[in-house]
PALO-960347 format. One record per residue (C-alpha): x, y, z. Coordinates in steps of 0.1 Angstrom, whole numbers, plus 5000, padded with zeros to 4 digits. Layout:
BEGIN
XYZ...
//
This chain:
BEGIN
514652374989517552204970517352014942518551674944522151644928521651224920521951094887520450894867521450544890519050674912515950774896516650414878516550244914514150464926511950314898512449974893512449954935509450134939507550004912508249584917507649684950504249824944503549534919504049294945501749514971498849554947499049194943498549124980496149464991493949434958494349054942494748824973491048974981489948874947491948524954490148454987486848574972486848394938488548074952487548004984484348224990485648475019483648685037483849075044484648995075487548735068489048965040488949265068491049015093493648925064494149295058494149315094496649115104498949205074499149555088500049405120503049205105503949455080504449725112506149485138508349375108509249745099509849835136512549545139514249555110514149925106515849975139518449705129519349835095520050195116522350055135524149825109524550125088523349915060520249935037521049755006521649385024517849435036516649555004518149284978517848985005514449125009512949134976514348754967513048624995509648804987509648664951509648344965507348354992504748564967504948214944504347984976500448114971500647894941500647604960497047704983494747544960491647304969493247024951496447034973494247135005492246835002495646555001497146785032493746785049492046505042489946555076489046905070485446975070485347255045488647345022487547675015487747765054490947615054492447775021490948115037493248075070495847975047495948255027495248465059498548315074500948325046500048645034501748745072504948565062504648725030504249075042507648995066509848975037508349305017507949515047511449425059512749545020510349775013508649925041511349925063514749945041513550095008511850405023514550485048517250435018515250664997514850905029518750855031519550914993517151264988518751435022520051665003517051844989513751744960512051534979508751624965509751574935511551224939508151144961505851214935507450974917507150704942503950804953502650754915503750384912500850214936498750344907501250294878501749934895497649884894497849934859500649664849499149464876495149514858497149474823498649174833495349034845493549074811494948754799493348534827490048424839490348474877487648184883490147944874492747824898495547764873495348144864496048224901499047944895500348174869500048504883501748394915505048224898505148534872505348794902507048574924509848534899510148904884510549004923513248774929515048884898514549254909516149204940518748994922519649294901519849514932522749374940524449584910522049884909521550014943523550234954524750234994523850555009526350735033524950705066527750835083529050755117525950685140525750635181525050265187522050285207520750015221518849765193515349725220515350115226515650205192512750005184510450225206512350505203509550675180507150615209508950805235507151125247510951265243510551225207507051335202508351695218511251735196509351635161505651835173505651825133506151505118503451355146501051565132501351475095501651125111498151185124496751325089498951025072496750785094493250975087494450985051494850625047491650505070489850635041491650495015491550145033487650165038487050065000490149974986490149584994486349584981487249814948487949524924485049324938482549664937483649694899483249324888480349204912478249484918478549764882479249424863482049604845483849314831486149534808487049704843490049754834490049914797487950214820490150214850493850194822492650594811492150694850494850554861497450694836496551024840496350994877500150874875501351174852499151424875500551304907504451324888503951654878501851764912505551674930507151924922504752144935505852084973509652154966508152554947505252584973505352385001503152185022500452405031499452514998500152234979498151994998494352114999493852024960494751634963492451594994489651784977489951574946489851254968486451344984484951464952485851144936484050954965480651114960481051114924481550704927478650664956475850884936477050744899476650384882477550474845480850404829481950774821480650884854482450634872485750684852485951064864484850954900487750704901490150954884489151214911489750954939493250844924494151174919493551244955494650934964498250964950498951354948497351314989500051104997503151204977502251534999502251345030504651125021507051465014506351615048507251335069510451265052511451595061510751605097511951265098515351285119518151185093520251045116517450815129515250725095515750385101513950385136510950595128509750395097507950185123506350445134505750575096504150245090501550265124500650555110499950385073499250025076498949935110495750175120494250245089494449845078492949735111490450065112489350115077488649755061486749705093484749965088483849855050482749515065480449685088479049865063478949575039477249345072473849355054474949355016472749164989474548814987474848624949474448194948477648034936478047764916478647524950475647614967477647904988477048224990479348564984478348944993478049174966479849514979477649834972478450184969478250235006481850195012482450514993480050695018481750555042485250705031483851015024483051025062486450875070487651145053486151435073488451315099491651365076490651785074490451785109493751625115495351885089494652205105497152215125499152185099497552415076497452695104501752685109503652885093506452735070
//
């Protein structure tokens, strides 16, 4: 395979993009759980219908604007407008507080309920504006800019920054006491802003990739173009990696919104995140480095290790309670997690039509948000349903996640081997 002839504008784009963008997603997948949890008492159930329905709007949102940026012939527009609009919808969140619920709602019997369906609604309007940048815009444009060869390697660079962004995101959190409202105040104006900004300085940085002259299709066909039976026989392929991408990332989404909450409620690990900074790093620099290894190797060979990794971190973290024990279960899992995807990530890129990238990142995201969000977090509530319960302060109650959920992924995950050997079996 080629290696990508792009300077050092784009591997500058590529990681100020990926990475605000990430910031801003761990902030919704990993915090806004925490927010609903700590301030208004949320259930397992409620946070599995926020994640729900986020997946939801983030895939209708990348199906629409997707198709329409393919047939613009513009990415950048989308991006930039995108991210500013994001910043500033990311700092709305700032507002949803009991104080300001109670003077809009006066009649409301409960303001947590109502804070919950808040959250729950604006996290959809949210999601529009980053799936429309990011999702949609940012992963065709980097699709657009690597067509000529590397993508493993420029992939393993964006498939490290969900972890990279957990650890400015867990940094960044050190400072506050997430019991407090005003600290969610803060944290929601300082990301809301530095997204803004980012898309801001997008208008100088990004660079408009050469899409070439394209057929105008028809907007409403290009939408469901990725769901045509015509398109499933010419790319066999990429709709198989699409079905590992999906069994991947149920898996991933069976603990992931309860993580934070299994750390702090359940192992009691207030200095969380001085254990997970270690993991987390070296996760980042693995998965860099593990790149590369699709463009030598390929596919085939260079995906078993991730995916073994991932489910030897999962019975490391469901058998283990000790700090050092769960450190190397969580660097296992993030490991897996992250060099798991960057390979995934890598193969569908390439069997991604170029001249249609725009069109099949809806389906892309189906395949890893829309059925994993609505699958996996469901399947943590159920088997959170009977978990031990802790008395807060205003006589409610909150579930205490358990160890269960990493079972549970484990299982998920069986699934993901059986979706890769068909995969595993072609040749190259």
């Amino acid at each position: 395979m080629k290696k990508t002839g792009k300077g050092s504008r784009f591997w500058l784009a590529l990681t100020i993009f990926s990475l605000t963008g990430q910031v801003a997603w761990v902030v919704e997948n990993m915090y806004f759980n925490v927010f609903v949890y700590r301030m208004f008492h949320a259930s397992a159930g409620a946070i599995s219908l926020m994640v729900g329905a986020s997946a939801a709007a983030a895939t209708v949102t990348t199906l629409l604007i997707g198709a329409l940026s393919d047939r613009i012939g513009k990415r950048k527009l989308f991006i930039c407008g995108g991210y500013i609009l994001w910043g500033v919808t990311i700092w709305s969140f700032s507002l949803i507080r009991t104080d300001v619920i109670g003077k809009l709602f006066p009649a409301a019997v409960s303001a947590a309920s109502v804070g919950v369906s808040l959250v729950i609604i604006m996290d959809c309007v949210m999601t529009f504006f980053g799936s429309s940048a990011n999702d949609a815009c940012f992963n065709a444009w980097l699709t657009d800019m690597t067509a000529d060869g590397g993508r493993g390697a420029a992939e393993g660079v964006n498939s490290m920054m969900p972890l990279l962004a957990v650890l400015v995101v867990f940094g960044g959190f050190m400072g506050f006491d997430l019991n407090k409202s005003e600290s969610w105040n803060s944290i929601f104006t300082i990301i809301g802003v530095v997204v803004t900004l980012i898309g801001i300085a997008g208008l100088f940085l990004l660079e408009e990739p050469d899409l070439g002259q394209r057929e105008q299709r028809n907007y409403f066909a290009n939408i469901l173009y990725g769901f045509r039976p015509k398109a499933v026989r010419e790319n066999p392929v990429l709709y198989r990696t699409l079905l590992a991408v999906a069994a991947f990332n149920i898996s991933i989404q069976v603990f992931m919104p309860y993580l934070i909450l299994y750390y702090t409620v359940s192992l009691q690990m207030d200095n969380y995140v001085l254990i997970m900074a270690p993991a987390i790093v070296l996760a980042a620099v693995f998965t860099a480095f593990y790149g590369r290894v699709y463009d030598r190797v390929g596919f085939r060979r260079a995906v078993i290790a991730p995916m073994a990794l991932l489910m030897a971190g999962y019975l490391v973290l469901y058998f283990c309670r000790g700090t050092l024990l769960v450190f190397i279960g969580s660097l296992l899992m993030m490991c897996g997690n992250l060099g798991g995807g960057a390979m995934l990530g890598a193969m569908v890129r390439d069997r991604t039509p170029q001249d249609r990238t725009g069109m099949f990142q809806g389906l892309r995201i189906c395949a890893q948000v829309l059925i994993p969000g609505i699958i996996g977090p469901a399947i943590g509530a159920w088997v959170l349903r009977n978990a031990a319960t802790i008395l807060n302060d205003d006589g409610t109650s909150s579930f205490i996640p358990n160890a269960n959920i990493f079972l549970a992924a484990f299982g998920a995950a069986i699934f993901l081997w059986l979706a890769l050997i068909p995969l595993l079996r072609r040749k190259e």
